[in-house]
C-alpha positions as CSV (number, residue, x, y, z in Angstrom):
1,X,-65.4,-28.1,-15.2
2,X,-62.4,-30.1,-14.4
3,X,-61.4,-30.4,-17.7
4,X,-61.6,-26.5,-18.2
5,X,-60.0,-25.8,-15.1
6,X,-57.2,-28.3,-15.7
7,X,-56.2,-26.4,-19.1
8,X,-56.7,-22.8,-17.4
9,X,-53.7,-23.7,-15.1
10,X,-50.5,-24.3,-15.8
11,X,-48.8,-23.8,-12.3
12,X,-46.9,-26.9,-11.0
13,X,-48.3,-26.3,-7.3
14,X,-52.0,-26.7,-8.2
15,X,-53.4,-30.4,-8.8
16,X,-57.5,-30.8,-9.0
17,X,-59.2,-33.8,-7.5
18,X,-62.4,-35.5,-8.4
19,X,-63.9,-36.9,-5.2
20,X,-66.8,-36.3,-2.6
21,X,-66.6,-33.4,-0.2
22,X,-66.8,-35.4,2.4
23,X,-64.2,-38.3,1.0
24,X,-61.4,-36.3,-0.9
25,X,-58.7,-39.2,-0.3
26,X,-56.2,-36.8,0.6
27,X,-53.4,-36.7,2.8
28,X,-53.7,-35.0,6.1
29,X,-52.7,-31.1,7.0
30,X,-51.1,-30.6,3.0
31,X,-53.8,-28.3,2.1
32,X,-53.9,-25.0,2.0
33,X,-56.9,-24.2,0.7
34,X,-60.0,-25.9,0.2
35,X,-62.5,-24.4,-1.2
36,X,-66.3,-24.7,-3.3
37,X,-68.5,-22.4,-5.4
38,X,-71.8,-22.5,-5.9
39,X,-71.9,-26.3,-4.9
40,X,-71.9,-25.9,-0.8
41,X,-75.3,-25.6,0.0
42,X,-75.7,-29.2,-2.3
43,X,-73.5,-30.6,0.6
44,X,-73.9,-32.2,4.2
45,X,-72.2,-29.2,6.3
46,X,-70.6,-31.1,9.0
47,X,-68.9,-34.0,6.9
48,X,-67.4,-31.7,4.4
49,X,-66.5,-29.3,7.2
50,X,-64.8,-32.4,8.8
51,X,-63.0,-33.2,6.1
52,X,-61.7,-29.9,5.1
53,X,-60.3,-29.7,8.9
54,X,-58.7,-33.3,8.3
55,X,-56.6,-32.0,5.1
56,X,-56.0,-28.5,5.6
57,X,-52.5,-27.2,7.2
58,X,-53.1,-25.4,10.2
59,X,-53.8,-21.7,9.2
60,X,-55.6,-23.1,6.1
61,X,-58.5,-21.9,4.7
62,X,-61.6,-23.2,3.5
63,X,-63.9,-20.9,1.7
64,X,-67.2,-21.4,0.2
65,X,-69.0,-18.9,-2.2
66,X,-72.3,-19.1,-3.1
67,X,-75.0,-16.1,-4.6
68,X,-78.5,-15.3,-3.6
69,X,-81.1,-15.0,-5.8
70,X,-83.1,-13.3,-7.1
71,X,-80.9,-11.2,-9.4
72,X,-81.5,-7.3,-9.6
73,X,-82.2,-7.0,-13.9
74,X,-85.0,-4.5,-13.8
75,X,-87.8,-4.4,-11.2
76,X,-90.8,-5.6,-13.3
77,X,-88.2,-8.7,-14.0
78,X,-87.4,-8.6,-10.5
79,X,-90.9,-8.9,-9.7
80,X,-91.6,-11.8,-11.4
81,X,-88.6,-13.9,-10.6
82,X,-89.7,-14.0,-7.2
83,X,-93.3,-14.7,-8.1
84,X,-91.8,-17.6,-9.3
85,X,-89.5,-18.2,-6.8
86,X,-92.5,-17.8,-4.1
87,X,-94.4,-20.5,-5.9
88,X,-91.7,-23.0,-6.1
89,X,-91.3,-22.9,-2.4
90,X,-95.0,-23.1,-2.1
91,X,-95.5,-25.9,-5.1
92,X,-91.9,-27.5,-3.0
93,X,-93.9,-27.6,0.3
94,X,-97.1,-29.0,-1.0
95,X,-95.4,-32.1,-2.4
96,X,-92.8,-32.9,0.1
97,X,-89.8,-31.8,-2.0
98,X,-87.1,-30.2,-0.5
99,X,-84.9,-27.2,-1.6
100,X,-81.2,-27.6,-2.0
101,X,-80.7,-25.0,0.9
102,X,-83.3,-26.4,3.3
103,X,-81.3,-28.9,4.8
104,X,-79.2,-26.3,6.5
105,X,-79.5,-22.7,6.6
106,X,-77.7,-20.8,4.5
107,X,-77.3,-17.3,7.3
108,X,-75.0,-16.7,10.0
109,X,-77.0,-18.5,12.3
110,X,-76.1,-21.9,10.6
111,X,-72.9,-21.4,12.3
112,X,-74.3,-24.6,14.4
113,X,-73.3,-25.7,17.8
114,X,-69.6,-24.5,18.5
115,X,-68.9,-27.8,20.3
116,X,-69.3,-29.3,16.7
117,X,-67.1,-26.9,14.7
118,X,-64.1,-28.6,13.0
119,X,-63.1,-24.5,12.0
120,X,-62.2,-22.1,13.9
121,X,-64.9,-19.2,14.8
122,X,-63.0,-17.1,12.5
123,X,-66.1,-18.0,10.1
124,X,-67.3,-14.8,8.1
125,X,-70.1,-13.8,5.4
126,X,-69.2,-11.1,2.7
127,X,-71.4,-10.1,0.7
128,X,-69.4,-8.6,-2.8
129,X,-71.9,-7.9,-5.9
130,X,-70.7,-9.1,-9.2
131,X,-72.2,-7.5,-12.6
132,X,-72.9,-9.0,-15.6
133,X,-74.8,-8.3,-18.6
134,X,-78.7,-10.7,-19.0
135,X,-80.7,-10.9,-21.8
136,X,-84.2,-12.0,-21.6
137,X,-83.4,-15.6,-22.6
138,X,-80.6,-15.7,-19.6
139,X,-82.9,-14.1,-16.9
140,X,-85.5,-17.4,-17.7
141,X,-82.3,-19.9,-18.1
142,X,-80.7,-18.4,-14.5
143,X,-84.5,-19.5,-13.2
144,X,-84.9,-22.9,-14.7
145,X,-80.9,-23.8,-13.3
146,X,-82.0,-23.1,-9.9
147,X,-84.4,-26.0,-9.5
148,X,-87.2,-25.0,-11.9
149,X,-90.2,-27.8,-11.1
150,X,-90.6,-30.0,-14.5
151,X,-94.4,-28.9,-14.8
152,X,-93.3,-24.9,-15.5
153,X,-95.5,-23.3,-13.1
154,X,-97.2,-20.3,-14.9
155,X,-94.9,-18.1,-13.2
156,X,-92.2,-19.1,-14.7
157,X,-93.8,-18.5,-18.0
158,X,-94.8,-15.3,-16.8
159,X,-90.9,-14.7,-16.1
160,X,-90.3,-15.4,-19.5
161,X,-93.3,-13.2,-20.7
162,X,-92.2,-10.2,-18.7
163,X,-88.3,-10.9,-19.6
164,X,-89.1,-11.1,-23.3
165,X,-91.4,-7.8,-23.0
166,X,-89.4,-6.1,-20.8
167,X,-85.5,-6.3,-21.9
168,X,-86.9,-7.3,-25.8
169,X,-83.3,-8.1,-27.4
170,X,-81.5,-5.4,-25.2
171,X,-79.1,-7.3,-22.5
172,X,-79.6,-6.1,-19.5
173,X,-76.9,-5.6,-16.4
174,X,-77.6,-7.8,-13.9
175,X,-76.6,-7.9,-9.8
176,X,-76.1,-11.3,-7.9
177,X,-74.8,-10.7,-4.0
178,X,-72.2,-13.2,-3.6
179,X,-71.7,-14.7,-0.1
180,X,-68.3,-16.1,0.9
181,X,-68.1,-18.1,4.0
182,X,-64.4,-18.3,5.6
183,X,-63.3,-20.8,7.8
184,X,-59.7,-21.0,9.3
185,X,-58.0,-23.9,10.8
């Protein structure tokens, strides 16, 4: 990703780091904007929060965008997704593995104590849609890159049934609700 976002960019003023969220290595109040997409939810909110206080000018932003599944493809698709999205949770609970997102919440209550905010309150969730276009093989792919359990449940086979019978080799457009949290310094 670094390497494609290096050669996409060829204004002076934007330099990309590899580091931790929580341990960028750069200097104080320069930023002014700090930002990450689809990878937030991965992270220890406070830590990161911290740090994107400790680099960011004052009226910086930090913004983090991140979608919800399931997708809207087609309802019977729909339906199955979240069959198999439902057993994951329950397969996740009954051995002791936890979900990228259960270690904080990912709704407007995860705000969190204000005492502890390194942001200011000026925190936000949007909700945009983006379209694009699934075929049957992409709706099963978009599953399994969510944390699809090693043993394929047969739900998940049953989304790949009902994708293949459904959609057949017709793509199909597909709705993700993006949700873009805003913090200002």
């Amino acid at each position: 990703m670094l390497e494609r976002a290096r050669a996409a960019t060829a204004q002076a003023n934007v330099r990309y780091v590899e580091a931790f969220g929580a341990e960028t290595g750069l200097p104080d109040g320069r930023a002014d904007l700090v930002t990450s997409f689809q990878s937030f939810h991965w992270m220890e909110p406070q830590p990161v929060l911290a740090e994107a206080a400790r680099i960011l000018r004052d009226g910086g932003v930090f913004a983090a965008c991140d979608y919800d599944v399931p997708p809207f493809v087609e309802p019977e698709v729909d339906a199955a997704f979240s069959a198999l999205l439902k057993a994951r949770r329950e397969a996740r609970e009954r051995l002791g593995i936890p979900a990228g997102a259960a270690s904080w919440p990912k709704g407007p209550a995860s705000r969190g104590d204000p005492r502890e905010r390194t942001l200011s309150v000026h925190a936000r969730a949007a909700s945009p849609t983006d379209g694009g276009r699934l075929d049957a093989g992409g709706v099963a792919g978009l599953a399994e890159s969510i944390g699809a359990l090693r043993h394929h449940p047969p739900e998940q086979l049953r989304l790949r049934e009902t994708a293949d019978r459904v959609l057949g080799d017709r793509t199909w457009p597909q709705l993700l609700c993006y949700r873009i949290r805003i913090g200002i310094k």
